[in-house]
C-alpha positions in Angstrom: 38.9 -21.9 -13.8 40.1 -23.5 -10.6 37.8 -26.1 -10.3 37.9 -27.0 -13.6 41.5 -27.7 -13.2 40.9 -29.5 -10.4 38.0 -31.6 -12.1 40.9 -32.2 -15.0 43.0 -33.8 -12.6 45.4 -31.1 -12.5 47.7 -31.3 -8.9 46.5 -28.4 -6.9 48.8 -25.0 -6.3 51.0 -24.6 -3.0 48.5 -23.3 0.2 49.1 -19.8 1.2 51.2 -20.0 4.1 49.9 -18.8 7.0 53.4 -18.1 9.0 57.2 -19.5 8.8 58.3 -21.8 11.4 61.4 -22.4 12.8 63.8 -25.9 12.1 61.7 -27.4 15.4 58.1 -26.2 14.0 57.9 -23.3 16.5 56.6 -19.9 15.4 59.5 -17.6 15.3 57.3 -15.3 16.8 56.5 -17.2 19.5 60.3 -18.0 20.0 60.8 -14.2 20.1 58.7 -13.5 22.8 60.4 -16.5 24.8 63.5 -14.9 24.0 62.7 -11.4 24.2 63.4 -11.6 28.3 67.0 -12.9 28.0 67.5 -10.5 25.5 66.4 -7.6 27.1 68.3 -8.9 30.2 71.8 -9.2 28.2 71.2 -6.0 26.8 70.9 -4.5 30.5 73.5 -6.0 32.5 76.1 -6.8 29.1 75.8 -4.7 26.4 74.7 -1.3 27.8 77.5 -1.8 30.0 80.1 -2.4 27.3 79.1 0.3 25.2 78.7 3.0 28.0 82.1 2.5 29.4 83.1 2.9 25.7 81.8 6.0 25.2 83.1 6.8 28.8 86.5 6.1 28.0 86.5 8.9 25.7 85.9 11.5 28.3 87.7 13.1 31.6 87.0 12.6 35.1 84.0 15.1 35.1 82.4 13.3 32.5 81.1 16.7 30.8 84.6 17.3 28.6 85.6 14.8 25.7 89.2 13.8 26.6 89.6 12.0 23.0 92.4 9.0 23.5 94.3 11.0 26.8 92.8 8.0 29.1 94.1 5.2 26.8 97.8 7.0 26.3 97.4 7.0 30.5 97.2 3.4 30.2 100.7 3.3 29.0 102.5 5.8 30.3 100.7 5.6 34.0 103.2 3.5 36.1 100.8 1.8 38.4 98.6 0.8 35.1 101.9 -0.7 33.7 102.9 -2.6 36.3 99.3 -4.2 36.7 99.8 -5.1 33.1 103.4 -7.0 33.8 101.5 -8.7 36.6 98.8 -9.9 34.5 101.1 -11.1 32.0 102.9 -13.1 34.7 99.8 -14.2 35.9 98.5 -15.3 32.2 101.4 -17.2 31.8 101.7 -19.0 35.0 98.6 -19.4 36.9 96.6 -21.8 34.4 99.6 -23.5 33.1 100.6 -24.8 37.2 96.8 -25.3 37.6 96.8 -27.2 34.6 99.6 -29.4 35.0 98.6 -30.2 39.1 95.1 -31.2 37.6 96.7 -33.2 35.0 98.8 -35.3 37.5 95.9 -35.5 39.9 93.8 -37.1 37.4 96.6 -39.5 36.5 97.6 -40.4 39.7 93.9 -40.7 41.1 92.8 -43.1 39.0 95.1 -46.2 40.3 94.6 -44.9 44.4 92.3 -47.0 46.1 90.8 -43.8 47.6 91.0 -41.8 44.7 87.5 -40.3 45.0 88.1 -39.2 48.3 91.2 -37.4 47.4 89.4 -35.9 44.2 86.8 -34.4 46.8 89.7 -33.0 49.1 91.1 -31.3 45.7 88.0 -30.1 44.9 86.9 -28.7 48.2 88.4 -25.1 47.5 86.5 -24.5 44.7 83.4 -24.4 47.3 85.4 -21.4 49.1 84.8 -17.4 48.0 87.8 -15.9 47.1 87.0 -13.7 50.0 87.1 -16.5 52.4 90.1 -18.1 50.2 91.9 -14.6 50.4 91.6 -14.7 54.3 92.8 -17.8 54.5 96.3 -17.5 52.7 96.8 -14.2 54.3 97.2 -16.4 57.5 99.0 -18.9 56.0 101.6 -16.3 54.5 102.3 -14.0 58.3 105.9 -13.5 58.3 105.4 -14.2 62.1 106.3 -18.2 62.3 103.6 -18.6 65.6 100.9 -17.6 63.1 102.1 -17.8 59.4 102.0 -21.7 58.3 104.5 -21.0 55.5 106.8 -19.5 57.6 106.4 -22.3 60.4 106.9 -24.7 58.1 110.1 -23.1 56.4 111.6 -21.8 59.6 111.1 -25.3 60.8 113.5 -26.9 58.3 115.7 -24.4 58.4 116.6 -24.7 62.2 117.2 -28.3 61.5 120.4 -27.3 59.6 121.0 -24.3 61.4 120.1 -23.6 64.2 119.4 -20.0 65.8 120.8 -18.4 68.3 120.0 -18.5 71.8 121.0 -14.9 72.7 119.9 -12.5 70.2 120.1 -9.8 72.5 122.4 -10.1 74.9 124.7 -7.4 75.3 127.5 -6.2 78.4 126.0 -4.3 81.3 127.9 -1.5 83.5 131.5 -2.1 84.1 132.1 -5.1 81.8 135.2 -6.0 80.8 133.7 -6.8 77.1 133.7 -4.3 74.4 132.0 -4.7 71.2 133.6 -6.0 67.7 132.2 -6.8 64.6 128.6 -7.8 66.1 130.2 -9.4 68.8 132.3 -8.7 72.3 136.1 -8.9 73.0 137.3 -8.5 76.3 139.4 -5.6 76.8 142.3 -6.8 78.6 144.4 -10.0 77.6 143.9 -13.4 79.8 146.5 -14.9 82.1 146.6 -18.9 83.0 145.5 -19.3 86.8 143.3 -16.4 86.6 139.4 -16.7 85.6 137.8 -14.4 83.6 134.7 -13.2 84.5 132.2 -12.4 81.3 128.9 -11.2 82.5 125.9 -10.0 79.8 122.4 -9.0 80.2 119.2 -8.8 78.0 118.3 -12.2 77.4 114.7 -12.8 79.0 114.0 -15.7 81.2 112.2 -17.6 79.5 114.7 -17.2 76.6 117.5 -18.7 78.4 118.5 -22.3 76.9 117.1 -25.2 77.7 120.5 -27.0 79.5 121.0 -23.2 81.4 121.8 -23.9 85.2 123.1 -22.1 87.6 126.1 -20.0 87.0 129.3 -20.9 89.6 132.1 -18.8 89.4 135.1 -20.9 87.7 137.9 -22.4 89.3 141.7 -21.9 88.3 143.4 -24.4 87.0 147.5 -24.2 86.5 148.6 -24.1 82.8 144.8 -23.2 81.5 142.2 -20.3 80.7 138.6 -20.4 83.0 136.0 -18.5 83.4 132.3 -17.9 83.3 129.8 -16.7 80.9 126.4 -15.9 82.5 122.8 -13.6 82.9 123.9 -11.2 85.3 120.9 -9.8 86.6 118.7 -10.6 89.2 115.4 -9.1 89.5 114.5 -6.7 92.5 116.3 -3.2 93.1 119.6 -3.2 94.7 119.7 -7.6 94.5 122.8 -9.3 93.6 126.3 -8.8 93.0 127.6 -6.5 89.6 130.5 -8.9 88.1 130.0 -12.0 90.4 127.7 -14.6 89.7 124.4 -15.0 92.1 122.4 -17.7 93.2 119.7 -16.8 90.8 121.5 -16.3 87.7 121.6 -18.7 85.3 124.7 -19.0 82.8 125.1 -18.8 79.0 125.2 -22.6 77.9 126.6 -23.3 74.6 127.9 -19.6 74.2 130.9 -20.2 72.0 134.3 -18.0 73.0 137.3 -18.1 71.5 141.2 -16.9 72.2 142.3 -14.6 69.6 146.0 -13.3 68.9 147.0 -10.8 66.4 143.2 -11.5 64.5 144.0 -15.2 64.6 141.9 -17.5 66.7 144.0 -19.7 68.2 141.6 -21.5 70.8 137.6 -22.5 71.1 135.5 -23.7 73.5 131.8 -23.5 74.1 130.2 -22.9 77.5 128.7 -25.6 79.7 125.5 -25.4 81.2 126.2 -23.7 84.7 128.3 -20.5 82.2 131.9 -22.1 83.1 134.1 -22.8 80.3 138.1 -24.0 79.8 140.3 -23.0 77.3 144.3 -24.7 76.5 147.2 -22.9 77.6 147.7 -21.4 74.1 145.1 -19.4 75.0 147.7 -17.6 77.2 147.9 -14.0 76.7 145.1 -13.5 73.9 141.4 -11.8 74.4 139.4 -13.4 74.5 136.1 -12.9 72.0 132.7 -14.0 72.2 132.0 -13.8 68.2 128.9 -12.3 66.5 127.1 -15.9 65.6 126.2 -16.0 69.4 124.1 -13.1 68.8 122.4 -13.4 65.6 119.1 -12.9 65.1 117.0 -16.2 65.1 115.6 -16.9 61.5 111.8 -15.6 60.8 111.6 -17.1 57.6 110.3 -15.9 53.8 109.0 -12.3 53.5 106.2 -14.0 51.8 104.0 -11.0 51.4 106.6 -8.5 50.5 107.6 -6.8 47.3 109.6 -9.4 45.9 107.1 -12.4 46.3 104.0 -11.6 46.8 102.8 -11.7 43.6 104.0 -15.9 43.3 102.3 -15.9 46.8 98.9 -14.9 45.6 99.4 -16.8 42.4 99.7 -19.6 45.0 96.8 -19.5 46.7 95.3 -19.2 43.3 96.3 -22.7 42.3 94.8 -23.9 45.4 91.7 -23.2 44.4 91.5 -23.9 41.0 93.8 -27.0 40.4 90.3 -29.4 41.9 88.5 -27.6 38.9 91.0 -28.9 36.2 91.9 -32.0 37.7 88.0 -33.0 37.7 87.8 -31.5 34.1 90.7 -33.7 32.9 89.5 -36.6 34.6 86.4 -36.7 32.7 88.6 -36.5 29.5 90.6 -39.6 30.5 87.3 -41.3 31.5 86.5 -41.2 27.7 90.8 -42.2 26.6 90.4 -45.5 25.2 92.1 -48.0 27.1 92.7 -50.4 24.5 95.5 -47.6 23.1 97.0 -47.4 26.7 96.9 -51.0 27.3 98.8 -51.4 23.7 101.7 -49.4 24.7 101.9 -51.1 27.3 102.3 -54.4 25.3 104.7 -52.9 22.9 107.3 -51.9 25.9 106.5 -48.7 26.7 107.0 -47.4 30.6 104.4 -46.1 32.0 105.9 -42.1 31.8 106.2 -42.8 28.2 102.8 -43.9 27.9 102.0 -40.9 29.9 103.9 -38.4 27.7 102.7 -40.1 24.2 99.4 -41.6 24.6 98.0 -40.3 27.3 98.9 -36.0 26.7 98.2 -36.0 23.4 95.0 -37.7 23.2 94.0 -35.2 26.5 95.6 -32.3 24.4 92.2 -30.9 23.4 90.8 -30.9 27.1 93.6 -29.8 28.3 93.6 -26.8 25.8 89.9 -25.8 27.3 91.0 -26.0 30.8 93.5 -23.6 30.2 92.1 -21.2 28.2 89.4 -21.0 30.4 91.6 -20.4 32.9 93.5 -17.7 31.4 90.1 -15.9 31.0 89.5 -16.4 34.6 92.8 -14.9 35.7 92.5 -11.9 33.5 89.7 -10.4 35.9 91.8 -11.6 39.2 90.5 -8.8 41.8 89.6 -10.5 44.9 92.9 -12.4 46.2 95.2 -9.7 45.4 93.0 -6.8 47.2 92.8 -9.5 50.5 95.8 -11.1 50.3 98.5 -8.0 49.5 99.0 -5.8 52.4 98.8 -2.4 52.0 103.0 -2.3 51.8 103.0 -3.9 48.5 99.4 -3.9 46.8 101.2 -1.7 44.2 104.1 -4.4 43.9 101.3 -7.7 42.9 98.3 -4.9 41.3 97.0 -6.3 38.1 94.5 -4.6 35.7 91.1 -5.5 37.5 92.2 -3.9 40.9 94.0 -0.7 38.9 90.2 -0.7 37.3 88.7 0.1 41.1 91.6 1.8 42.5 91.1 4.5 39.2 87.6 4.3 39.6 87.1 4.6 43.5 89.8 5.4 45.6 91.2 8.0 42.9 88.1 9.2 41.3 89.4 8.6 37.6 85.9 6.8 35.9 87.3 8.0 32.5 90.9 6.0 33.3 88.8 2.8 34.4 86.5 2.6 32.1 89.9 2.7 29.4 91.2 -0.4 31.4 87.7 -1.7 31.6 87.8 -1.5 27.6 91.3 -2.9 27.6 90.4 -5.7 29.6 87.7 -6.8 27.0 89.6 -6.5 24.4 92.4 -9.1 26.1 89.6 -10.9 27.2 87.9 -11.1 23.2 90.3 -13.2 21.9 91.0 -15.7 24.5 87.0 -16.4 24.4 86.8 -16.5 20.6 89.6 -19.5 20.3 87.6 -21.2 22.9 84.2 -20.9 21.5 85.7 -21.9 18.8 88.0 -25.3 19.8 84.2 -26.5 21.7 82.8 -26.0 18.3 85.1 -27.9 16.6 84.6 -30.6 19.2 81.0 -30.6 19.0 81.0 -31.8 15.0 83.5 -34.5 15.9 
């Protein structure tokens, strides 16, 4: 019957097909099998972990009774999990938005330098740092000691241009002074007479701590009608050396100490010593004590507790945008590459300044770009561990915790797997969203 169809001219039937094939002509089988080692891979290292810490969130520490939802109610009722979650928030919010915006600026700004390249790369450069390394690094830069801590050389440096420290901390009187202490300073006990100088020795300022213009102290002279005296170190080194009360060859004297004549709570007279301790004060000074007030001994400025309860958590965020604000800004530069120019360079024409042609042409044609960058930074900050376990000193690790490094504290250092694995869960589940809107936006851009 066949062949006489096919002798009648008849079109012949559809072959038997031997196997489908893919949209490219490959076997799906053979695609399989070149997929099959990914797959199993993924399985391993994503999926089996995902679903046992699941299933392990769902039972106690022992992992032999069910626990039902007790580790996710611990999640918010636990105070160090719910703190870790404010932190994350703050970090969310602020850590890819800064990043963001530097990048943004740096990509403006770069393209009209002459050595914008070379700038880009100097950006960049962090990125090529561990957060280990990274984390080593701003834990320098942020010692509260200004000799080590650049933050703190830098801030203490600026703010002893407007005010400047004190040159005797700790000085204090020694055996048989005639000074008492008053409101963190000294007041002589006695009133002062013209014609008679007043002696006002202190001790505990080291030697190499003495100002710069210090000389050698010289007992003052009288002078009719006026109030002397002398402000000095009075110590000299070696056992039974020197004069109590008197001033010695050796000793230096307070220069720039400030005194002052006070009557009934009023100061009525102020003077600062010279270099050799001596000082001279008016006649109204006549019958007053005389007061050496408590700004002579404050404390000289260490700067910003940068690592301490209050700001660490900005701190770390810091060094944060350090690292990543090279990855947006090369990121958004290769948006702007693609910007026409023909839009910017109409603006222009039409009278627009160059930060309105910024804020109306050139964000909103970026605006997809910059949406990526920070999306994909706010993924990246939700897993933050290594900064803040380096960084954070022991002191106030509770103070900047976030979720990742509650997740090893619970697990580890408390022995509470059934706790982590509930923030490991919660962490996906933040994490799930923020992935899915960008999967989705490179989608959309991908048909365009």
């Amino acid at each position: 019957m066949a062949s006489a169809a096919t002798a009648a001219g008849a079109p012949p039937g559809p072959a038997a097909p031997r196997g489908r094939k893919s949209v490219t002509g490959t076997r799906r089988t053979v695609a399989a099998l070149f997929l099959l080692p990914a797959l199993v891979l993924l399985g391993a290292l994503v999926v089996y972990p995902i679903g046992y810490s699941v299933i392990r969130s769902f039972y106690g520490a022992s992992g032999d009774g069910f626990a039902g939802v007790d580790n996710y109610r611990t999640l918010f009722t636990d105070d160090g999990i719910r703190t870790a979650l404010k932190n994350n928030v703050i970090w969310v919010v602020f850590a890819p938005t800064v990043s963001t915006a530097l990048g943004l600026v740096f990509a403006v700004l770069t393209e009209r330098v002459r050595w914008g390249t070379a700038f880009k790369l100097v950006v960049f450069m962090p990125m090529a740092i561990s957060m280990l390394a990274a984390g080593i690094i701003f834990r320098l830069v942020y010692d509260q000691d200004p000799h080590k801590g650049v933050a703190n050389a830098v801030w203490v440096g600026v703010h002893d241009t407007f005010a400047q420290s004190s040159a005797f901390p700790r000085a204090h009187p020694g055996r048989e002074s005639p000074l008492v202490a008053q409101n963190g300073g000294f007041v002589t006990r006695a009133t002062v007479r013209p014609g008679q100088p007043v002696a006002l020795p202190l001790v505990g300022v080291a030697p190499d701590q003495m100002p710069d213009g210090a000389r050698k102290a010289v007992a003052a002279r009288p002078e009719p009608g006026k109030i002397t005296g002398t402000t000095w170190q009075d110590f000299t080194r070696g056992k039974g050396v020197g004069r109590l009360g008197a001033p010695d060859p050796s000793e230096l004297g307070y220069a720039g100490m400030r005194i002052e004549a006070v009557k009934d709570g009023t100061v009525v007279a102020s003077t600062t010593a010279a270099g050799d301790g001596t000082f001279t004060l008016p006649a109204s000074a006549a019958g007053a004590h005389l007061r050496l007030p408590a700004s002579n001994f404050r404390e000289p400025y260490n700067g910003v507790e940068w690592l301490g309860p209050a700001l660490v958590t900005p701190a770390v965020i810091g060094a944060y945008v350090w690292m990543w604000a090279g990855f947006a800004m090369v990121l958004i530069a290769a948006g702007l590459a693609g910007v026409p120019r023909e839009l910017l360079e109409a603006a222009r024409v039409d009278g627009a300044t160059e930060w309105q042609v910024f804020r109306k042409v050139t964000v909103p044609l970026l605006a997809p770009v910059l949406a990526v960058v920070t999306v994909t930074l706010m993924i990246n900050v939700l897993k933050v561990f290594d900064l803040v376990y380096i960084i954070a000193p022991g002191s106030s690790q509770d103070d900047a915790d976030v979720l990742a490094l509650e997740l090893y504290r619970k697990g580890f250092a408390e022995n509470q797997p059934g706790v982590a694995s509930a923030i490991a869960v919660l962490l996906l589940v933040l994490v799930i969203p923020v992935m899915a809107f960008n999967i989705r936006r490179l989608r959309r851009e991908g048909r365009r």
